[in-house]
C-alpha positions as CSV (number, residue, x, y, z in Angstrom):
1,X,-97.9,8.2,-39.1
2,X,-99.5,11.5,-37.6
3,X,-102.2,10.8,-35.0
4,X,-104.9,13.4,-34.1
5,X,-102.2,14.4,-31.2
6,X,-99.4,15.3,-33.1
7,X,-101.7,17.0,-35.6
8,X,-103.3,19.2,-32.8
9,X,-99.6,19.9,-32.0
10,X,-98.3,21.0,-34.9
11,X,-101.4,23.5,-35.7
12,X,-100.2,24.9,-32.3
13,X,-97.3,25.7,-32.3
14,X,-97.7,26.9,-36.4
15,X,-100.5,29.4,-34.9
16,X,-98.2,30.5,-31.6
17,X,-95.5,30.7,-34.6
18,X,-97.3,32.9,-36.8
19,X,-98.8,34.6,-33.7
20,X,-95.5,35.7,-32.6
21,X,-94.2,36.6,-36.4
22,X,-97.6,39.2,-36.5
23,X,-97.0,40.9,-33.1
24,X,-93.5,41.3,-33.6
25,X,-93.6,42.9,-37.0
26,X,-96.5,45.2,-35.2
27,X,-94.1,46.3,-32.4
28,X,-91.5,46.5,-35.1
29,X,-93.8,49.1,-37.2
30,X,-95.1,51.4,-34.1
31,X,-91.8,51.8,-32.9
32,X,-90.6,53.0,-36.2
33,X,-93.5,55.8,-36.3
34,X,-93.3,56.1,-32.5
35,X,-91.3,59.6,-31.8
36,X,-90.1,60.9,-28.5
37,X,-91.4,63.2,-26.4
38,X,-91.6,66.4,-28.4
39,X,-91.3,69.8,-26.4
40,X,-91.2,73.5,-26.8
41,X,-88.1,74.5,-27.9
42,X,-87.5,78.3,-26.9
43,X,-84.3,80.1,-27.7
44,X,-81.8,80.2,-24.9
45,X,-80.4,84.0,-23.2
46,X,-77.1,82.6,-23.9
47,X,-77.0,81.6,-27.4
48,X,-74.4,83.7,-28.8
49,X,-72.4,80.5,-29.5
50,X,-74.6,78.9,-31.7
51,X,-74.8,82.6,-34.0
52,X,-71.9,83.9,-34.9
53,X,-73.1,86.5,-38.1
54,X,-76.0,88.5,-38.1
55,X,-78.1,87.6,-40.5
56,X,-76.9,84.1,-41.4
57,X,-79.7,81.0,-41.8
58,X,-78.3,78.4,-38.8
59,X,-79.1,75.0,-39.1
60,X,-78.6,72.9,-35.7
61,X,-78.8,69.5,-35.1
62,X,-79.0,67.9,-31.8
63,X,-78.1,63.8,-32.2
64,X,-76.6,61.1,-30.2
65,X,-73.4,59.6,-32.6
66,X,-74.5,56.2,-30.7
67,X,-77.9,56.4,-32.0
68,X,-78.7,53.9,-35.3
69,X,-81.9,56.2,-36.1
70,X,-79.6,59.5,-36.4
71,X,-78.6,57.5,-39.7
72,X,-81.5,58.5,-41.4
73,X,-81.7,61.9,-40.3
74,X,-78.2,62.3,-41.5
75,X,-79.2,61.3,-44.8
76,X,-82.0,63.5,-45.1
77,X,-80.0,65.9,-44.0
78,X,-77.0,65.5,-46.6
79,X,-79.8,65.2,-49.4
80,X,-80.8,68.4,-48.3
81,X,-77.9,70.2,-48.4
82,X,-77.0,68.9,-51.9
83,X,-80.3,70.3,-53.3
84,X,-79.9,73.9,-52.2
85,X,-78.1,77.0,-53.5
86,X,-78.8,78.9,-50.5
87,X,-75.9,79.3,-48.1
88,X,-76.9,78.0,-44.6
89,X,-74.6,77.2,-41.8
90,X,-75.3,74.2,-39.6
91,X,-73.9,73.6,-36.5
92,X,-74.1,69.7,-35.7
93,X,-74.0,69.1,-32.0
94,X,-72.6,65.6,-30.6
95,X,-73.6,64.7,-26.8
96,X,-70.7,63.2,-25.3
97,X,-71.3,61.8,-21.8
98,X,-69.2,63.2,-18.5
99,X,-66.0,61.8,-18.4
100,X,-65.4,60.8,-22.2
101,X,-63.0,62.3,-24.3
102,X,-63.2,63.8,-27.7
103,X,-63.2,60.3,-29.5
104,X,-66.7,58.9,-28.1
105,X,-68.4,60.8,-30.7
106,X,-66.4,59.1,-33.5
107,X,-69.1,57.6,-35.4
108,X,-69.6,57.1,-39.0
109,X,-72.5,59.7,-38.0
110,X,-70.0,62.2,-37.2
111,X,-68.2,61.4,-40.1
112,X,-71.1,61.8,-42.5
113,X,-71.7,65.0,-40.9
114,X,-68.1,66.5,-41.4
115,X,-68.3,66.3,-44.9
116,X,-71.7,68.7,-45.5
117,X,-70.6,71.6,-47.0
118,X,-70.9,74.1,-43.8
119,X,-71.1,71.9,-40.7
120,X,-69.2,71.9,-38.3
121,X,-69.7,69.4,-35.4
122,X,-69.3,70.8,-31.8
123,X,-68.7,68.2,-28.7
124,X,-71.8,68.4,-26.9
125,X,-70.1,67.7,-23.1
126,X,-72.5,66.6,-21.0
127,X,-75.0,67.7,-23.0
128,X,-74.6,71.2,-22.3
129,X,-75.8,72.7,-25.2
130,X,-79.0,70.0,-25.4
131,X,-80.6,71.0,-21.8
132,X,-79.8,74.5,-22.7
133,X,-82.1,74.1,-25.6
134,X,-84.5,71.7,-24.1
135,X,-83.7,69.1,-26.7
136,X,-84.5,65.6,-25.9
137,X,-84.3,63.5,-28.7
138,X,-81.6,62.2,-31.4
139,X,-81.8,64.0,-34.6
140,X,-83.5,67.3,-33.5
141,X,-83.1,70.0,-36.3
142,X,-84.1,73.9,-35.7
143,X,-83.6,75.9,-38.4
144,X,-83.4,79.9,-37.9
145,X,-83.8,82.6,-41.1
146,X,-81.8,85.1,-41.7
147,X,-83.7,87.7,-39.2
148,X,-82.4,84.6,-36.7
149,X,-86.8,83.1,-36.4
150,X,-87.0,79.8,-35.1
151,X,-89.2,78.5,-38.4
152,X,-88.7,75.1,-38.0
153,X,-88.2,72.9,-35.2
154,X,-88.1,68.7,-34.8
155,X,-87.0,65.5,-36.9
156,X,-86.8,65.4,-40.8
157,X,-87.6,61.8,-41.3
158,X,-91.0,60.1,-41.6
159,X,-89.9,57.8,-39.0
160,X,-87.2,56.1,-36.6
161,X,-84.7,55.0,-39.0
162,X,-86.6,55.7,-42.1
163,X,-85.3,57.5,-45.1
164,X,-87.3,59.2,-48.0
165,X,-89.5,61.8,-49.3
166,X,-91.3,63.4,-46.4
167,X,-93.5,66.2,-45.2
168,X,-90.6,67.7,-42.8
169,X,-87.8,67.7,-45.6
170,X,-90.7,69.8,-47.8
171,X,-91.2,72.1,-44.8
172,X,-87.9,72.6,-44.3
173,X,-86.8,73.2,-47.6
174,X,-89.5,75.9,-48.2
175,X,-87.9,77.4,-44.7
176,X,-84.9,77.6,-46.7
177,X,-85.9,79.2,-49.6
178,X,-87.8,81.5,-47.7
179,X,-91.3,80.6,-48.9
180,X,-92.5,80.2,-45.5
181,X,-91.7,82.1,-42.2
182,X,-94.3,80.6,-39.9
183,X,-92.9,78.0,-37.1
184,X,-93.4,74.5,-38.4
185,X,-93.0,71.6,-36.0
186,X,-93.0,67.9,-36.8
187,X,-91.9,64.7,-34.6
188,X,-88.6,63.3,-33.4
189,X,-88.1,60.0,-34.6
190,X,-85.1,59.3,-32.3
191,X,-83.6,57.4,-29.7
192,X,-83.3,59.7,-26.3
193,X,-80.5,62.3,-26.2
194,X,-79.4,61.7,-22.6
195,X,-81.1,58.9,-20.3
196,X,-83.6,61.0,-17.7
């Protein structure tokens, strides 16, 4: 039989229970809406690398192949692609830490993003290409017109890990098609690039 103790018990540990089960699934939602530090991305002196025709609309994308939020961004990304008729090139940089080779940036996010029509994925050593562009965050698109404009700068998910319709895919898309040329920025929903 169950005596006022046990009874006392048992309501405590279902509330610490059900306690816990509400806090975590808060954490769990504001760190899925929670991006990383955005900053001003300015175009480097030195970018001739990352243009190679005048006159072209460059896609790049900034991601860590280690990082499960780049997933989505991925996604979005080949969705994207698949929609337009426009020709863009995108050029999807992969940070690879000092002193790895070639194959760290194996990932089936690297793989994904070899088959868009039009990437190409560079070996970011070191991050090289990330500091010069002041990129800190996994899945960092900037998108430049064909008169080479920065018109769109940050993630194109509606949060860490999350696929789906979204503001920034809408933005982008209208970059694209040039219904827009004014700079629009939007949130990084991604892990850090390279650990400060």
């Amino acid at each position: 039989m169950f005596n006022n103790e046990s009874i006392q018990i048992q309501a405590t540990l279902s509330l610490a229970a059900i306690t816990m089960a509400v806090g975590g699934l808060l954490y769990m939602t504001d760190y899925s809406y929670r991006a990383e530090d955005t900053v001003a991305v300015s175009r480097p002196a030195d970018s001739a690398v990352e243009f190679g025709l005048p006159r072209q609309n460059l896609l790049l994308f900034f991601y860590h192949p280690k990082c499960p939020c780049t997933l989505a961004a991925v996604e979005e990304l080949e969705k994207l692609v698949a929609t337009i008729q426009d020709s863009i090139t995108i050029r999807a940089f992969a940070f690879c830490p000092a002193g790895q080779n070639r194959d760290w940036i194996e990932t089936s996010a690297t793989h994904r993003l070899r088959r868009i029509h039009e990437a190409v994925v560079v070996p970011d050593y070191d991050g090289e290409a990330t500091h010069r562009w002041g990129i800190t965050s996994s899945g960092h698109v900037l998108y430049f017109n064909h008169s080479e404009t920065l018109v769109f700068s940050g993630g194109n998910t509606r949060g860490r890990g999350l696929v789906g319709e979204c503001q920034p895919t809408h933005e982008l898309l209208a970059r694209i098609h040039g219904l827009s040329s004014e700079l629009f920025s939007w949130p990084v929903y991604g892990c850090p690039i390279i650990a400060h």
